[in-house]
C-alpha positions as CSV (number, residue, x, y, z in Angstrom):
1,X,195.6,87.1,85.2
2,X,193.7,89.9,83.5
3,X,193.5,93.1,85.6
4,X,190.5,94.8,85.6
5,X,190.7,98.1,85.5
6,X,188.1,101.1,86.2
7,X,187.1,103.5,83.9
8,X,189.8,106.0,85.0
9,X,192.3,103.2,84.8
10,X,191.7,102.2,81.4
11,X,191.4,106.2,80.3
12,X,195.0,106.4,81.7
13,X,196.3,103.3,80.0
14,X,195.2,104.5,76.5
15,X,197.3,107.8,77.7
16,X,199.8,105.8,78.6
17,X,199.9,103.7,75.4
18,X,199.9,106.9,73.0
19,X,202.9,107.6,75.2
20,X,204.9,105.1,74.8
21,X,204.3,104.1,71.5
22,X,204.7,108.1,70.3
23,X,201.5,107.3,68.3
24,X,198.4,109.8,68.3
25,X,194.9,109.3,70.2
26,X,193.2,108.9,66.7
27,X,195.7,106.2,65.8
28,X,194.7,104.2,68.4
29,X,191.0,104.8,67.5
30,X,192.1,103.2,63.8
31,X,193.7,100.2,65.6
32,X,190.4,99.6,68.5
33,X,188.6,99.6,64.9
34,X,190.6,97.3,62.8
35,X,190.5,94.9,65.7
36,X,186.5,94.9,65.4
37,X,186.4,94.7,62.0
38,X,188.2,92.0,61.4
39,X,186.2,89.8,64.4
40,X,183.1,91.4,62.6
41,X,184.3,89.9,59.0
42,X,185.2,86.4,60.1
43,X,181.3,86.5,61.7
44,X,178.9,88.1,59.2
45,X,179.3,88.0,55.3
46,X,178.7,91.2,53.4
47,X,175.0,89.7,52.4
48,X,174.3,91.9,56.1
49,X,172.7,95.3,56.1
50,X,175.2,97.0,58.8
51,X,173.3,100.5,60.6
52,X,176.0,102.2,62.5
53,X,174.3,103.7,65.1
54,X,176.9,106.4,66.5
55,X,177.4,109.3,69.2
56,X,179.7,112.2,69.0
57,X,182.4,111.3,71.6
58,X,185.2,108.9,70.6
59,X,182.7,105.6,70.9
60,X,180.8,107.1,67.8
61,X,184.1,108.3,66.3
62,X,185.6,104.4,66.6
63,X,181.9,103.2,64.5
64,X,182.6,105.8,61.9
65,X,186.3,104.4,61.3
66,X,184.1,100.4,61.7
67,X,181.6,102.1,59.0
68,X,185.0,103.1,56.6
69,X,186.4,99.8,57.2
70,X,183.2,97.7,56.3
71,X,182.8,100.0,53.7
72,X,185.9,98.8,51.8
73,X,184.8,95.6,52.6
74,X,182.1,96.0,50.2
75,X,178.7,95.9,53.4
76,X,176.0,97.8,52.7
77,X,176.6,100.8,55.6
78,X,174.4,103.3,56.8
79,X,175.5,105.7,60.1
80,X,173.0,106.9,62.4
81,X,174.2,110.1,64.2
82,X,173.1,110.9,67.9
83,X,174.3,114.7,68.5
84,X,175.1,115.1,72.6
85,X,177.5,117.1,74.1
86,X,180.5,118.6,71.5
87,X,182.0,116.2,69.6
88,X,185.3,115.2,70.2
89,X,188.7,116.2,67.9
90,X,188.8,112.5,67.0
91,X,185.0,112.0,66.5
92,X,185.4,114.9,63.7
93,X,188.4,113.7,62.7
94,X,186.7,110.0,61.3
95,X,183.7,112.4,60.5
96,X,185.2,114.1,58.0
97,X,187.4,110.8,56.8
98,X,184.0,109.1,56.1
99,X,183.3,108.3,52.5
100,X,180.6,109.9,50.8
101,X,179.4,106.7,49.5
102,X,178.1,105.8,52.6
103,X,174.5,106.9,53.5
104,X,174.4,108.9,56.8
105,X,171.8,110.6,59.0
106,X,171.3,112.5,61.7
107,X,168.8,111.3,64.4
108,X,166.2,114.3,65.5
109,X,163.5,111.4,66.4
110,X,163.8,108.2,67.4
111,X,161.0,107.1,64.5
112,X,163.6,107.6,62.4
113,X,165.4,104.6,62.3
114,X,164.2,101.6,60.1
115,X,164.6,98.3,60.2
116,X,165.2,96.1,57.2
117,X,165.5,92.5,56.6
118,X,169.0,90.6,57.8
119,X,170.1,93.8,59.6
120,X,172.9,94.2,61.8
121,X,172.7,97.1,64.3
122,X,176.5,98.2,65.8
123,X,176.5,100.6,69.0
124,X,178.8,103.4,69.2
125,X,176.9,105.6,70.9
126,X,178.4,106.1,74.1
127,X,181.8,104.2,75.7
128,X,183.3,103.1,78.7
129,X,183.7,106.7,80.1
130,X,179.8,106.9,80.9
131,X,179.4,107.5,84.4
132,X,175.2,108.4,84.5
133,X,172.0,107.0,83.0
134,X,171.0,107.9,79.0
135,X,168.7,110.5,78.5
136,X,166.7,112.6,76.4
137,X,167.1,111.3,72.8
138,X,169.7,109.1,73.4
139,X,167.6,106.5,75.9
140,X,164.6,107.1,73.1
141,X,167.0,105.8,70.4
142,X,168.5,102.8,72.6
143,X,164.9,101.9,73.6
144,X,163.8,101.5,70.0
145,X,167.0,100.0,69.1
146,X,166.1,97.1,71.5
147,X,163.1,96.7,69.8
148,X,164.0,95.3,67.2
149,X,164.8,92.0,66.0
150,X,167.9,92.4,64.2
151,X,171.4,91.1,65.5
152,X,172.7,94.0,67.8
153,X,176.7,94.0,68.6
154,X,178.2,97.0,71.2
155,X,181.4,98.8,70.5
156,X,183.4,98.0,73.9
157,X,180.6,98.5,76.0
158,X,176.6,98.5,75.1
159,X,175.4,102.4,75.5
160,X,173.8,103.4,79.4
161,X,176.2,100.5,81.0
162,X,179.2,101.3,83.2
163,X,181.9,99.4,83.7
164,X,182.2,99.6,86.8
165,X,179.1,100.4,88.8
166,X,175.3,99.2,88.9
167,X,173.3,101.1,85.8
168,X,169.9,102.1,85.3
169,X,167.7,103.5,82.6
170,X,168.2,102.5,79.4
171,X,171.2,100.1,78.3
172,X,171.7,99.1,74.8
173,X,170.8,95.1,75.1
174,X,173.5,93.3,72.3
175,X,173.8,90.0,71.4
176,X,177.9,90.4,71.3
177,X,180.0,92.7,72.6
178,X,183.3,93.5,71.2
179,X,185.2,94.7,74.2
180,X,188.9,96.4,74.2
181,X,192.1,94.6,75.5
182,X,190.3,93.2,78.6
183,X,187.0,92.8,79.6
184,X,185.0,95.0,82.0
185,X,183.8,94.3,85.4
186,X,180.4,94.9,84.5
187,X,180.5,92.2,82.2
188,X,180.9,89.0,84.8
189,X,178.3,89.9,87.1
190,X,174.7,88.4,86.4
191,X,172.3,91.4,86.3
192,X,174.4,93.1,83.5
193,X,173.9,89.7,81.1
194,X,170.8,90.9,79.8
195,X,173.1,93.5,78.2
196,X,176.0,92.2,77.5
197,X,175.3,89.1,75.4
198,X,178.2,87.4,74.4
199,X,181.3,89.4,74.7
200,X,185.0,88.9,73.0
201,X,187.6,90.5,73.7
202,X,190.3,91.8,71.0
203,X,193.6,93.3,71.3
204,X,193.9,96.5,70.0
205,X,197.1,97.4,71.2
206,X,197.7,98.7,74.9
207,X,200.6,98.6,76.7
208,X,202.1,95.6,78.5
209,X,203.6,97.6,80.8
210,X,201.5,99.3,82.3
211,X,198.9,96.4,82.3
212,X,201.5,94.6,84.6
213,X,202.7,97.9,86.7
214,X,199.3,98.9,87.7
215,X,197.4,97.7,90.4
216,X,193.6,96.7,90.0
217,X,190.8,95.9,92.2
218,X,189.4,93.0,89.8
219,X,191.4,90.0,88.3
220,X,189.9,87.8,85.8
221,X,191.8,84.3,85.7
222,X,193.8,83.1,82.6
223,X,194.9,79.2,81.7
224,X,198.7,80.3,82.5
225,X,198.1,81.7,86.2
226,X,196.9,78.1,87.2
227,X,199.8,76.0,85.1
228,X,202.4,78.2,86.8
229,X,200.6,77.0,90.1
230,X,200.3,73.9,89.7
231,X,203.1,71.7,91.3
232,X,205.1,68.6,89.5
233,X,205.1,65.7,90.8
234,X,208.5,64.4,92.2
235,X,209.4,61.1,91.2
236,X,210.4,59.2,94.2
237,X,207.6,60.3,96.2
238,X,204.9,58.3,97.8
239,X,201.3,58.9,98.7
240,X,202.2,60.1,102.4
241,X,204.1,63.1,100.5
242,X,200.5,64.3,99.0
243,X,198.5,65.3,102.4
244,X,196.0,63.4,104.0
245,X,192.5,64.7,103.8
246,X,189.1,64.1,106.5
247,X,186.2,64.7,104.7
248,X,183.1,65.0,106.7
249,X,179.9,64.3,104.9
250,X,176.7,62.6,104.5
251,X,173.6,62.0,106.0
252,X,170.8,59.7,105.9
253,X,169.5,60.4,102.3
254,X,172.4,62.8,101.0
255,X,174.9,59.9,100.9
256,X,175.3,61.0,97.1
257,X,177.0,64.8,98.3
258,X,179.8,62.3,100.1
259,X,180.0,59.9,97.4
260,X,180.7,62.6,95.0
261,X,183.2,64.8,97.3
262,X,185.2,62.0,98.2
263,X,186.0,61.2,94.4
264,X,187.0,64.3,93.7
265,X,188.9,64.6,96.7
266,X,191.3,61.5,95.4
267,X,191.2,63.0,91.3
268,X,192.4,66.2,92.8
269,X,195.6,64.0,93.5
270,X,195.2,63.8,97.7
271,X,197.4,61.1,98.7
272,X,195.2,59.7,101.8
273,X,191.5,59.9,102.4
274,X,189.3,59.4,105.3
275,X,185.4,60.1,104.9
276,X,183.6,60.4,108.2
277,X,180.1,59.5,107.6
278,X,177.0,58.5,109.8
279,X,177.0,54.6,110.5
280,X,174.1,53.6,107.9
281,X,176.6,55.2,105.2
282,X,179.8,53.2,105.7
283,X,178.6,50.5,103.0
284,X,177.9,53.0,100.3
285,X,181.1,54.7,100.6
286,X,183.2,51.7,100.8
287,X,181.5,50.6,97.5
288,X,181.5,53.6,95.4
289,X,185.0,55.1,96.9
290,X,187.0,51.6,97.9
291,X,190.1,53.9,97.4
292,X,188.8,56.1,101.1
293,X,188.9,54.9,104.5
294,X,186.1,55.6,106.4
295,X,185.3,56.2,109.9
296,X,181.3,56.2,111.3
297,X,179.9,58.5,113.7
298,X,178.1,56.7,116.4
299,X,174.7,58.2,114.9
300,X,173.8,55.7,112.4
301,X,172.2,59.2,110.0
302,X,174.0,62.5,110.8
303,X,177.5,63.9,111.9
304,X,177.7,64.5,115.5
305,X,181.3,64.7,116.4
306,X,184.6,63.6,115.2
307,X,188.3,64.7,116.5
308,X,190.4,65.9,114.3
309,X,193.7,63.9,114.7
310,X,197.0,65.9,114.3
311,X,197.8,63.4,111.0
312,X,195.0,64.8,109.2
313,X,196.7,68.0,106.9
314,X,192.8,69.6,105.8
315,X,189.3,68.9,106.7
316,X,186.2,69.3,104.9
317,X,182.8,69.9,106.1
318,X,179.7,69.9,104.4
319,X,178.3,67.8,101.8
320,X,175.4,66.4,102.2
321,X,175.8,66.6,106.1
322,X,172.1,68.0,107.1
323,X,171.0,70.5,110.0
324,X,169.9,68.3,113.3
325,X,170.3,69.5,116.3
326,X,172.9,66.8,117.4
327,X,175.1,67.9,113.8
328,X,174.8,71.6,114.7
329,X,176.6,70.8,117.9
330,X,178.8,68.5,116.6
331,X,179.8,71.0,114.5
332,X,180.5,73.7,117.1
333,X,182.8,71.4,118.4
334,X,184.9,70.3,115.7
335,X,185.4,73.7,114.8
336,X,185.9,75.0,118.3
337,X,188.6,71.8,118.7
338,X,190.3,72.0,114.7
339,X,193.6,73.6,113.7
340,X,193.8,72.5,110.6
341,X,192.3,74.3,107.0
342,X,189.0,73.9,106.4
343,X,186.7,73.7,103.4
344,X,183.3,74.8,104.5
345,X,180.7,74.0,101.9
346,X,176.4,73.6,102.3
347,X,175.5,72.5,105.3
348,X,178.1,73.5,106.7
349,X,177.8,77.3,105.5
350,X,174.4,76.8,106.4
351,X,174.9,76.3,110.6
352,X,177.8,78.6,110.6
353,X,175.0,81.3,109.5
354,X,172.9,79.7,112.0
355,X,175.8,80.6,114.6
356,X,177.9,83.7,113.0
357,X,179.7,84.3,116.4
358,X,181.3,80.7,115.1
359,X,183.4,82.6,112.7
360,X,185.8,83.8,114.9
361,X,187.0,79.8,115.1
362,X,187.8,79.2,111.6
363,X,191.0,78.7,111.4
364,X,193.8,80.4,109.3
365,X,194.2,78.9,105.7
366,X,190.3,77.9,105.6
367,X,188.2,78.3,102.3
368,X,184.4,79.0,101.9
369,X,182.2,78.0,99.1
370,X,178.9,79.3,99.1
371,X,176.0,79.7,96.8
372,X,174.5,83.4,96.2
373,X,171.4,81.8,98.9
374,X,174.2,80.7,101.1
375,X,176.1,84.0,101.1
376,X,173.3,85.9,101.6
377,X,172.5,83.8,105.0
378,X,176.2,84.4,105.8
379,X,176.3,88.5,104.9
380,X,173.2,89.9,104.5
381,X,171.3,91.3,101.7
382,X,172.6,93.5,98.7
383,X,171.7,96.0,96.7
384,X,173.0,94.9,93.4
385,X,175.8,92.8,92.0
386,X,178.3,95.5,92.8
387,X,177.2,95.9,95.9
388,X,177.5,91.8,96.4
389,X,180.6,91.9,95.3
390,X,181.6,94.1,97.8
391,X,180.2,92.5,100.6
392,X,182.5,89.2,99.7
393,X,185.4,91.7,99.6
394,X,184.5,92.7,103.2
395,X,183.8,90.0,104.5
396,X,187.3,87.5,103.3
397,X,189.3,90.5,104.7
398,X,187.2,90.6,108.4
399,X,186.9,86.9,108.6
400,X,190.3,86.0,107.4
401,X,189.4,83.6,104.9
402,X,189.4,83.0,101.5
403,X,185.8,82.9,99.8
404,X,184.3,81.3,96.3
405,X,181.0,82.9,95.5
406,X,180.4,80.1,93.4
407,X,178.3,81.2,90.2
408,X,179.2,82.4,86.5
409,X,182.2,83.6,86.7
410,X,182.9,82.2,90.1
411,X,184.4,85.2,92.4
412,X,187.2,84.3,94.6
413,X,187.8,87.1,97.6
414,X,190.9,87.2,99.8
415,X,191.6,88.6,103.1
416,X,194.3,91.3,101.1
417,X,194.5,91.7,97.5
418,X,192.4,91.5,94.7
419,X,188.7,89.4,93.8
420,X,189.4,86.8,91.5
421,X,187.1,86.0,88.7
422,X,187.1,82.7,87.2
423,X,187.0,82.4,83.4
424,X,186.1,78.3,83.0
425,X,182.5,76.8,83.5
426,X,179.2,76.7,81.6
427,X,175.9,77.1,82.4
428,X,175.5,73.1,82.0
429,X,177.1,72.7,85.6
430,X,174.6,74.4,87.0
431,X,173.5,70.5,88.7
432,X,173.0,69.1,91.8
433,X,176.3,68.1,92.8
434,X,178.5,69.9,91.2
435,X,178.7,72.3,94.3
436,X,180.3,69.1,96.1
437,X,182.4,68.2,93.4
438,X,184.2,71.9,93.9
439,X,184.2,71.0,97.8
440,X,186.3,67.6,97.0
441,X,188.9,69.7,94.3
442,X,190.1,72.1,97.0
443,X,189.9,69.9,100.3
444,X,192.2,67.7,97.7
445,X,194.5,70.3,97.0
446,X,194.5,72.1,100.3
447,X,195.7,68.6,102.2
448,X,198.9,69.0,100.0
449,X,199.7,71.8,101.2
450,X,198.9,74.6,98.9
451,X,198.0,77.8,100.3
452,X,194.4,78.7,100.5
453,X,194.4,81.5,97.9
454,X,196.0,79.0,95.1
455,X,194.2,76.3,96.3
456,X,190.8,78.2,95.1
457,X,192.2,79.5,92.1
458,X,193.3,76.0,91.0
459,X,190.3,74.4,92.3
460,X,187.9,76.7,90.5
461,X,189.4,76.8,87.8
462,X,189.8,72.9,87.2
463,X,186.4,72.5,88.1
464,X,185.1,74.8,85.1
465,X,186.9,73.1,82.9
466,X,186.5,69.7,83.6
467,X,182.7,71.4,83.1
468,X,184.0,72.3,79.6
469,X,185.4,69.0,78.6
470,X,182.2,67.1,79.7
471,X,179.9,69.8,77.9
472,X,181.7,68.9,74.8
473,X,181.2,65.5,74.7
474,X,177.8,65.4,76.3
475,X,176.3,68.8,75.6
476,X,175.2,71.1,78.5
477,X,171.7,70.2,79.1
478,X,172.5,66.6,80.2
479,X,175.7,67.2,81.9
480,X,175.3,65.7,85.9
481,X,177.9,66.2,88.8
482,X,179.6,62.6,87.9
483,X,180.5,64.3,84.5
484,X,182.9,66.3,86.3
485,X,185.0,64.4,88.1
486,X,185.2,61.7,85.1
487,X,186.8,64.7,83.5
488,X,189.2,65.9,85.9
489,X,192.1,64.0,84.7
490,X,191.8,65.6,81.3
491,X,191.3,68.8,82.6
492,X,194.4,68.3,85.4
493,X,196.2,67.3,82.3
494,X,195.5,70.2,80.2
495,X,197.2,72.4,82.3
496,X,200.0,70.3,84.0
């Protein structure tokens, strides 16, 4: 996994870095600015316009070293200078290192920049050490700058965002950002996309050492985190060796939710099946899953009870299961009565809001999957994303439980240690369905015994990708919930 870090953090780990590597500061500025140039190169030919638009701290020093570089790359450069606060040794440094050739100003008035045809617009006016909202001349110039209707890239981090907190004011809007080493918190939470864009990360450098050494609050998931979790299969084993899952879903018109739980469930490699579903939906999950059991709840259209026999190794509860008065109870009970993990997804979330005093029930090793409307029933309202994120914090570590917030980016909170951002999905999965799909994954993986924590981390990852896989065959705008699970094998595959 990716750590995180804070803006502290990352100013100690360029520290740290010069260091080790006995380099100086404004080395490292060189390499932070090769590794943008080159992702700039292999973008946008030298047919571009390129306005540097730069501050005086060591954000605008790294676009007067991307300004050199581009330069002997034969684009047509022009630097914009924003005086602020004194420059910096390293700032002056590239200052004075810039070629005459290239056309620069200094910014009095915003008026003063012009836009030309096939224009790109770089942002080095402030970095990841901003910790309060642009002002003065410096919100005037962003606020033009986001005016226009030229392509707009960010140095690291757009201008008026932090990395780590909510922002206001003026914020640079790009269409890229070109982030350092890892990307920033800011970046995976949905009311900073506006200024984000699309961001890419390049490596400019840091040190491995401390990345690993020091702790973060933040985690962002890598491919190689889930393959060194995921557990071979032994060859002499049998399906009684892979867990044995109740799923309890359905109800009369939400047979689908079940349906498509219960097939992931199996993909996710459970050895044994049982669906509990209300009488009328035996029929339609014996056809559509002949590989489940089934048992039927003596209500012939909702849940109302089921024991949960010591056999079973994880239950699930939610898809598709409704919110009558005889299934609220029902519930009660079956949590009140079970000892065994749980996945708790929709409906399921939904009377457990209904009847927070419930929580204290759940048992140990259980996993939550709610929606940002179903979190919000279950923890209240938020201020902003930061904020949200550190309700899910709170409440995984009072409840004891491991929590998805499913979304972009899904965010997986334990009970101790970091949140968990996922890094597979697309915005095409954003279908009905697709919630229970992710429901089916873990309750899979849960019944074979992995531990909660790597149970969602598996799970959500696998279920962004099999996203992926299905988005490039069948694009994002008709991808449906069944899409997924046809692509779980690949996706299982890919990193087995």
């Amino acid at each position: 996994m990716i750590n995180l870090f804070s803006s502290e953090q990352t100013k100690a780990w360029d520290a740290h870095t010069i260091r080790e590597r006995g380099i100086t500061s404004y080395e490292l500025m060189q390499q932070a600015s090769r590794a943008f140039t080159q992702w700039f190169v292999e973008r946008f030919d030298a047919s571009n316009k390129v306005l540097i638009v730069c501050g005086t701290g060591n954000n605008g020093g790294d676009g007067l070293c991307i300004g050199r570089l581009l330069h002997e790359w034969n684009y047509p450069v022009q630097i914009a200078l924003v005086r602020g606060p004194a420059p910096t040794p390293d700032f002056e440094k590239s200052l004075a290192e810039l070629p005459s050739q290239i056309n620069s100003i200094e910014l009095t008035a915003a008026n003063q920049i012009h836009v030309e045809k096939k224009l790109i617009i770089i942002d080095a006016i402030f970095g990841s050490g901003l910790s309060r909202p642009l002002g003065g001349l410096h919100a005037q110039v962003v606020r033009v700058l986001n005016q226009t209707h030229a392509v707009r890239i960010a140095v690291d981090i757009p201008s008026g965002l932090q990395m780590d907190a909510h922002s206001e004011g003026e914020i640079f809007n790009a269409h890229y950002t070109v982030t350092f080493q890892a990307p920033k918190l800011a970046f995976l939470l949905p009311e900073n996309y506006q200024h984000v864009g699309e961001w890419h990360v390049v490596d400019i450098g840091l040190s491995k050492s401390f990345a690993k050494a020091t702790h973060a609050p933040y985690c962002y998931l890598q491919h190689k985190t889930v393959a060194q979790l995921l557990k071979p299969r032994a060859r002499f084993s049998h399906k009684g060796n892979y867990g044995h899952a109740l799923l309890v879903a359905g109800s009369f018109g939400k047979m689908g939710a079940a349906v498509l739980a219960a097939r992931a469930v199996l993909r996710a490699g459970c050895g044994l099946l049982t669906v509990h579903v209300p009488g009328h939906g035996n029929t339609i999950l014996q056809t559509t899953v002949p590989e489940a059991m089934t048992t039927q709840d003596q209500s012939p259209d909702f849940f109302s009870d089921r024991e949960v026999e010591d056999f079973f190794t994880a239950v699930g509860i939610g898809p598709g299961l409704g919110q009558a008065a005889e299934t609220r109870t029902g519930f009660k009970r079956i949590l009140a009565r079970c000892s065994k993990p749980l996945v708790l997804d929709a409906d399921a979330l939904n009377l457990l809001a209904l009847q927070p005093d419930l929580h204290a029930h759940i048992p140990p090793e259980s996993i939550l999957t709610p929606h940002p409307g179903e979190f919000r029933r279950l923890a209240g309202e938020w201020k902003n994303d930061f904020d949200k994120v550190e309700k899910l914090r709170t409440l995984a570590s009072e409840w004891k439980v491991v929590i998805i917030l499913k979304g972009a980016h899904s965010a997986i909170a334990v009970p101790d240690g970091p949140v968990i951002f996922n890094s597979t999905g697309n915005p095409g999965m954003a279908t009905g369905g697709s919630g229970d799909v992710l429901t089916g994954v873990l309750l899979g993986l849960l019944a074979q015994g992995y531990t909660a924590k790597n149970t969602a981390i598996i799970g959500t990852y696998v279920h962004g990708l099999a996203g992926d896989l299905a988005a490039r065959e069948k694009g994002e705008v008709s991808l449906i919930a069944g899409d997924l699970i046809e692509n779980l094998p690949a996706a299982f595959k890919k990193i087995s």
